[in-house]
C-alpha positions in Angstrom: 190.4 59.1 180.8 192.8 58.1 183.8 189.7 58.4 186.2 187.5 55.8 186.3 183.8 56.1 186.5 183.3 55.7 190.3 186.3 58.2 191.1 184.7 60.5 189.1 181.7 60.0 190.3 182.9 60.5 194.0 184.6 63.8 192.9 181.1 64.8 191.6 179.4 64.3 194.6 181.9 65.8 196.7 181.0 68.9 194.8 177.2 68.5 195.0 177.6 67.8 198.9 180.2 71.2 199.4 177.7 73.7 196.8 174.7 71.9 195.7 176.0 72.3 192.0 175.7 68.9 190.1 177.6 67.5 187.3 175.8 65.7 184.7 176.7 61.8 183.7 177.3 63.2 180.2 179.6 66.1 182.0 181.5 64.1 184.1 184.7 64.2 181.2 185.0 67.9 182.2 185.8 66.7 185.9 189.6 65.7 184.8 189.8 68.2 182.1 189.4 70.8 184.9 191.3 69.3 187.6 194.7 68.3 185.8 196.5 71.9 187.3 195.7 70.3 190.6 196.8 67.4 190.2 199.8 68.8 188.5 200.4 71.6 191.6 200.2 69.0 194.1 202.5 66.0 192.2 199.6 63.7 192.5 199.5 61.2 189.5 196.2 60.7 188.8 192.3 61.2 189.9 191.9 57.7 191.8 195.2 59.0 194.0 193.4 62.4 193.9 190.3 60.3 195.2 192.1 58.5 198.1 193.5 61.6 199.4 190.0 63.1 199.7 188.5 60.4 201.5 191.0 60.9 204.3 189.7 64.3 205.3 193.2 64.8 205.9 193.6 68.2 203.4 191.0 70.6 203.6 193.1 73.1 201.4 193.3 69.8 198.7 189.3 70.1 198.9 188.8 73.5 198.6 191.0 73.5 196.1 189.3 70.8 194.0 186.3 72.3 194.6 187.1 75.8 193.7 188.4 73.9 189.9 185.1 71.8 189.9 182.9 75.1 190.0 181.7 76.3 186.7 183.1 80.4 186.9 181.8 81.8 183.4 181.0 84.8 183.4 181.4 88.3 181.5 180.5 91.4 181.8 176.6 92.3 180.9 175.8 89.1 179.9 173.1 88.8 178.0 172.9 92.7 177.2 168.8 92.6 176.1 168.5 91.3 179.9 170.1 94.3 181.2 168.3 96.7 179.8 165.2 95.3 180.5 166.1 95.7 184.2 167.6 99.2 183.1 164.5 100.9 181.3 162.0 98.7 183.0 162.3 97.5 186.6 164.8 99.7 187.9 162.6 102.8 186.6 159.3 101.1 188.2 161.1 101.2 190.8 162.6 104.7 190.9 158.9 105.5 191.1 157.8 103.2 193.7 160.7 103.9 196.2 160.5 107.9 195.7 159.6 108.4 199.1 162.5 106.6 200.3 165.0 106.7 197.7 166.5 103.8 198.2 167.4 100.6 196.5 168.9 97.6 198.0 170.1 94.7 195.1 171.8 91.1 195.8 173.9 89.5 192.8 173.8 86.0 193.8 176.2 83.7 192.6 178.2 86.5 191.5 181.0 84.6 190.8 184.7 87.0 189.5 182.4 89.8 189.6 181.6 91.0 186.3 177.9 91.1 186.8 177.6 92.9 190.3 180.2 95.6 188.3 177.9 95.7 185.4 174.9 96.2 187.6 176.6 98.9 189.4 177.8 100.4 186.0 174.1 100.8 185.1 173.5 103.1 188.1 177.0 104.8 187.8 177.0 105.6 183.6 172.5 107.0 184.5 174.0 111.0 184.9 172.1 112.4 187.6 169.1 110.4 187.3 169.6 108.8 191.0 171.3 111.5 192.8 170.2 111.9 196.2 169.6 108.1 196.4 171.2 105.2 198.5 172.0 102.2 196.2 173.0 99.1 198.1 174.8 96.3 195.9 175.9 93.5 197.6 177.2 90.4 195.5 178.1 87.0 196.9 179.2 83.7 196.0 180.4 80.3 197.5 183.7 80.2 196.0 186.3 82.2 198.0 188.6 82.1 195.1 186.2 83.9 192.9 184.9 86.5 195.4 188.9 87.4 196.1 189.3 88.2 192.4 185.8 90.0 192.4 187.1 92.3 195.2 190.2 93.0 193.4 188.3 93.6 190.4 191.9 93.0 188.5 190.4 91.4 184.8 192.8 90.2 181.6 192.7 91.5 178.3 190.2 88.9 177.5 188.1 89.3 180.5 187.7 93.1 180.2 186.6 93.0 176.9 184.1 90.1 177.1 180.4 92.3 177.0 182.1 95.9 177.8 182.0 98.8 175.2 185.5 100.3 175.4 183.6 104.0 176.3 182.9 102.0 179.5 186.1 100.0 180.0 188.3 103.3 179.8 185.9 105.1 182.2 185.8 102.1 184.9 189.0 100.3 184.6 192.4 101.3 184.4 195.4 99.3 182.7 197.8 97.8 185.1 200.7 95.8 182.8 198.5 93.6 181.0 195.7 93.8 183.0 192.5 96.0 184.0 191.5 97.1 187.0 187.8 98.5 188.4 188.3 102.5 189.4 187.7 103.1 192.8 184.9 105.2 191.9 183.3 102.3 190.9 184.5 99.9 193.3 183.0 101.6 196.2 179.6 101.6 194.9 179.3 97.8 195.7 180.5 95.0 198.3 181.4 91.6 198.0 180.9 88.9 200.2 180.9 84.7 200.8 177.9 83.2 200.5 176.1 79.6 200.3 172.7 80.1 197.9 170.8 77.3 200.4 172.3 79.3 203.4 170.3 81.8 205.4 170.1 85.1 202.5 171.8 88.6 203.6 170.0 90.7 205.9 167.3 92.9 204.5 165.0 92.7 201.8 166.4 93.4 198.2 164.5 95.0 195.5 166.1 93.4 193.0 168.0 90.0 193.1 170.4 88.9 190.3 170.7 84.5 190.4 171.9 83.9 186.9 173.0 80.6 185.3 173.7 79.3 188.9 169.9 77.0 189.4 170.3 75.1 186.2 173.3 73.1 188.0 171.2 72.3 191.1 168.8 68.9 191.6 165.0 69.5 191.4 164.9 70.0 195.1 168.2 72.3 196.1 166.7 74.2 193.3 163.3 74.5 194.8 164.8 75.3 197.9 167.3 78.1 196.5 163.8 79.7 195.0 162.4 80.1 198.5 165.2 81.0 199.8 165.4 84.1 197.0 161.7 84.3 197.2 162.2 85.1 201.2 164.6 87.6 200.5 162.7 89.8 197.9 160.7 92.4 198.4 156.9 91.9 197.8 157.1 94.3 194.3 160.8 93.1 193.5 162.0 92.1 190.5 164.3 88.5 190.0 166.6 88.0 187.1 167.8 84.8 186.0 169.7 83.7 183.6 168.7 83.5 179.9 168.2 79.5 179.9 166.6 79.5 183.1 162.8 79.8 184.2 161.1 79.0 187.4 158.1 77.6 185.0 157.5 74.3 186.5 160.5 74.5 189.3 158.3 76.8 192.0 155.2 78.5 193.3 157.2 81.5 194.6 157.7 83.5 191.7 155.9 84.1 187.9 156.8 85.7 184.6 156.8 89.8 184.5 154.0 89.8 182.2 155.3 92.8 180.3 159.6 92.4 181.4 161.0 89.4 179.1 163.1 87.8 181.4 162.2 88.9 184.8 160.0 87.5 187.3 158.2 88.9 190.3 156.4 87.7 193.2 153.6 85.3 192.4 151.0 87.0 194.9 152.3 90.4 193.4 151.4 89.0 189.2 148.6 87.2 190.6 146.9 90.7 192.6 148.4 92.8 188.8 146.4 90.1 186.7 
């Protein structure tokens, strides 16, 4: 490894300080694994030169840059399927019944990263025939890195990326081939917006029936994380519905939300499961 401990330690705070997303001690190999384009773009010959450069302040476009690589990006489209239909067949038809009188439905994907979530989520609404005709459906999906939302605006995906969680019914109905690559329809594309956004900043305006925030809390501390939960917690509806991430849980990480008693995966609420019990 080229970087010694303390430059790589610096590099990982630097990220923690710019997103709130940590990197483990027993991580911190991936740090040079993921930053050796940059270092290669730039003609910079190692991660303590990398380091010294940093501490100037001199290169903001050297620290976005570094940060946008330090960021952990996976994603894929429906990601954990059984999740998604919970949210299909469960909340979002609770829901259809709870909001009749208004008809509509306002969801956040947080952390949406390249996109293929908010797409997915939108997919479930667009592939329902006519099941929510008549109704307003507000997506919005954000994340810090501006990188990732750019691409998740252009909704461009490779070969790999496309087929990653999509049946190819869906993929030739949504995307269309551009050379190698896929691209989302516009039909699809309109039903959603995109956005940059800090998790510990101030939420979007309004209150969401449903937020997305998956595999994005397991990289923060103990406290950002607690704070991110109040943050979502502020921003959901009193009977809305919060989907995490399949290793994630707020069991013993805040008093803002509980287990759907009946919905694997989801929480709600903790007045709302407490007044249900």
């Amino acid at each position: 490894m080229n970087g010694d401990r303390a430059t790589l330690r610096y590099l990982a705070g630097m990220l923690e300080a710019r997103t709130g997303q940590q990197i483990g001690p027993n991580r911190l190999w991936r740090i040079e694994t993921v930053l050796k384009r940059v270092l290669r773009e730039r003609g910079i010959p190692d991660l303590p030169a990398l380091a010294r450069m940093l501490m100037t302040g001199a290169d903001a476009a050297l620290a976005d840059a570094v940060v946008t690589a330090l960021l952990n990006n996976e994603t894929f489209f429906f990601r954990d399927a059984p999740a998604f239909e919970q949210l299909r067949s469960g909340a979002l038809e609770a829901l259809r019944v709870e909001r009749a009188a208004t008809r509509r439905l306002s969801l956040w994907s947080a952390g949406c990263s390249t996109g293929q979530e908010a797409y997915s989520l939108a997919m479930l609404f667009a592939d329902a025939g006519s099941r929510w005709d008549g109704w307003t459906i507000d997506i919005v999906a954000t994340d810090i890195c501006a990188a990732a939302i750019a691409r998740a605006r252009a909704g461009r995906y490779s070969q790999f990326e496309i087929q990653r969680g999509l049946p190819a019914k869906a993929m030739l109905h949504w995307f269309e081939q551009v050379g190698e690559d896929w691209r989302v329809t516009p039909a699809l594309a309109k039903r959603l917006r995109f956005k940059r956004h800090h998790l510990l900043e101030a939420p979007p305006p309004g209150r969401f029936d449903v937020i997305l925030c998956r595999n994005v809390l397991l990289y923060f501390g103990a406290d950002r994380r607690a704070e991110a939960f109040e943050r979502l917690a502020g921003a959901l509806a009193p009977d809305g519905y919060l989907m995490l991430g399949a290793g994630e849980t707020v069991i013993g990480q805040t008093d803002a939300f509980m287990a759907d008693p009946v919905l694997r995966g989801l929480y709600r609420p903790a007045g709302r499961v407490r007044r249900a019990a």
